[in-house]
Residue, then its C-alpha position, 0 to 999 in steps of 0.5 A: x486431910x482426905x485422900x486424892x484416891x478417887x481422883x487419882x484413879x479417874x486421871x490415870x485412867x484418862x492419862x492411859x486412854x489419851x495417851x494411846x488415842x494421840x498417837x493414833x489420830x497422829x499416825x492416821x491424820x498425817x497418813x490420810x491428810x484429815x484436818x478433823x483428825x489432826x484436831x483429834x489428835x492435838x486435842x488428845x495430846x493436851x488431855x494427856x499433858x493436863x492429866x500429868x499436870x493434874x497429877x502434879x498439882x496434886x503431889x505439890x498440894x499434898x505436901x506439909x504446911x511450913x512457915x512460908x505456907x502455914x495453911x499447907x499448898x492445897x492451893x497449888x491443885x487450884x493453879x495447876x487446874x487453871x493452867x490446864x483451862x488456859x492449855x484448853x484454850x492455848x493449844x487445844x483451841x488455838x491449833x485446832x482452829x487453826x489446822x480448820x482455817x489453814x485446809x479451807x486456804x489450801x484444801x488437800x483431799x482426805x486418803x483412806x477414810x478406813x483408816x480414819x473410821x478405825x482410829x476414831x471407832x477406837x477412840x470413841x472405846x477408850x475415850x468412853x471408858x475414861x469418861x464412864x470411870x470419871x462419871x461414876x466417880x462424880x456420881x458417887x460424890x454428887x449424890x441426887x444433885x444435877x450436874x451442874x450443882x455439883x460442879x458449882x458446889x465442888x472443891x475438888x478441881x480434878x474430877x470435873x476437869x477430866x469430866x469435862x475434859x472426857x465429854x469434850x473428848x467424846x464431842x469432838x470425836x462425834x464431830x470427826x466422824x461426821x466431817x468425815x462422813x460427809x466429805x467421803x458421801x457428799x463430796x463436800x471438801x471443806x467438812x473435815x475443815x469445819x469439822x475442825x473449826x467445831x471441835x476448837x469451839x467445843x475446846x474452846x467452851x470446855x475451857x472456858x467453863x473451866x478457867x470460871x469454875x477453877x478461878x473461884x476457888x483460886x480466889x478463895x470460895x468458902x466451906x459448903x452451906x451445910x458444913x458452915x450451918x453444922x458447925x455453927x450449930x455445934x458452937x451454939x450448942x455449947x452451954x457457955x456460948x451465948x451467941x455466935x457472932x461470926x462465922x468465915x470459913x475459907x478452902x486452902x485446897x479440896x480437903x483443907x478449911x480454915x474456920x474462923x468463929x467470933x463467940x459470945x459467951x455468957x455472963x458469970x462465965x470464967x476465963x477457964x470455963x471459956x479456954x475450955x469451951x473453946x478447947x472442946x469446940x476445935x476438937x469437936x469441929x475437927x472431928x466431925x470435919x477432918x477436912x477441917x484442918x485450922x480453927x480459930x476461935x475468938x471471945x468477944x460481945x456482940x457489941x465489941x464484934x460489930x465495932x471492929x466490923x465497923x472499922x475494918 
């Protein structure tokens, strides 16, 4: 199984930035009366519970298969990825929604813009180290495919979660600062308000793309195209196989597949020569895919395989 190294190191350094952020937007909203800063702050407080949930989700998904999960726990990551879409949501959205909605019903006027503007400026620091870290590491896996590819075609929940966590963050930020601005300026009470009720749309979009991206792997997604046609292509390349019948392949977790092949083999050969073939194949499959954990391989005519199709 491979290692979570990269995505460890990418939650740590936003579990660290979101940490520190919270309780200064905390400190400086309740001192100055910013709604927009509360929402920071609340936004900021959840990034850092989903970061320990994250961490959590992978210690949970690293432990060894038993007779209750044969396939190991790798699922759990997928689970935990969900209840940080729907925490997004919950409490991100929800209370900053909410504090928008409560100002504009009883406006209070917005004390030292200094301090806002400080606290802000600060966070926009961190917060854009943690979203460089976390972008370079999706970089470096990505390769030359867009953005949005690569997030459809990862299974690995974690790393394009605290991404799109990240540029929430620095959306939201970038929205403070503008209610902010335009209250202090153009003596416009109800900016700061908006300012939050846009934040809680930015959050409330981030999560939405998440729960999408994450209950497909929760249901179940299969192996990428290239490693499928790969191993196909090594089956087919067995001198006693004659045709591959069926290919299935499953994630278990980010770096655990299960590959299930339905084999023709030629005629003459023995029952030996195929335990041997098939012996051959699932160390070659695991070698060339350690991510590849459980093979199965079946023995069956095209004929037999398209009648159990059929039936089931």
């Amino acid at each position: 199984m491979a290692s979570h190294g990269g995505s460890k190191k990418v939650i740590y350094a936003a579990l660290a930035g979101n940490g520190l952020i919270a309780v200064t937007k905390f400190a400086a909203g309740t001192y100055t009366g910013s709604s927009a800063m509360i929402s920071e702050a609340i936004h900021s407080l959840v990034d850092t519970g989903n970061q320990v949930l994250l961490l959590f989700g992978i210690a949970r998904a690293r432990r060894p298969a038993d007779d209750e999960h044969p396939f190991g726990y790798g699922m759990e990551l997928y689970f935990w990825a969900f209840v940080v879409a729907i925490l997004i949501f919950g409490l991100g959205s929800g209370i900053s929604f909410y504090e928008g909605i409560s100002k504009i019903s009883d406006p209070h006027p917005v004390t030292n813009f200094a301090i806002n503007y400080a606290v802000l400026a600060a966070a926009i620091v961190f917060e854009g180290i943690a979203w460089t870290i976390a972008f370079r590491e999706f970089n470096r896996i990505r390769g030359k495919r867009s953005l949005i590819e690569e997030v459809r075609r990862s299974k690995d929940p974690t790393l394009f979660t605290v991404l799109f966590e990240d540029t929430a963050a620095m959306l939201g930020l970038i929205v403070a600062f503008a209610g902010l601005l335009v209250t202090q300026h153009l003596h416009l009470a109800w900016a700061d308000a908006a300012a939050s009720i846009v934040i809680a749309v930015i959050l409330a979009a981030t999560a939405v793309g998440l729960a999408w991206e994450t209950k497909s792997l929760l249901t179940g997604e299969a192996a990428r195209a290239s490693t499928v046609d790969a191993i196909r292509e090594i089956a087919r390349a067995a001198p006693a196989v004659a045709a591959v019948n069926e290919l299935r392949t499953v994630h278990f977790g980010p770096y655990n597949i299960l590959a299930n092949l339905s084999l023709a083999f030629r005629d003459g050969v023995s029952g030996a020569d195929i335990q041997a073939t098939v012996t051959v194949l699932e160390a070659e499959i695991k070698e060339r895919f350690p991510a590849i954990g459980d093979v199965f391989i079946e023995a069956q005519s095209p004929e037999d395989h398209a009648n159990a199709s059929a039936v089931s």
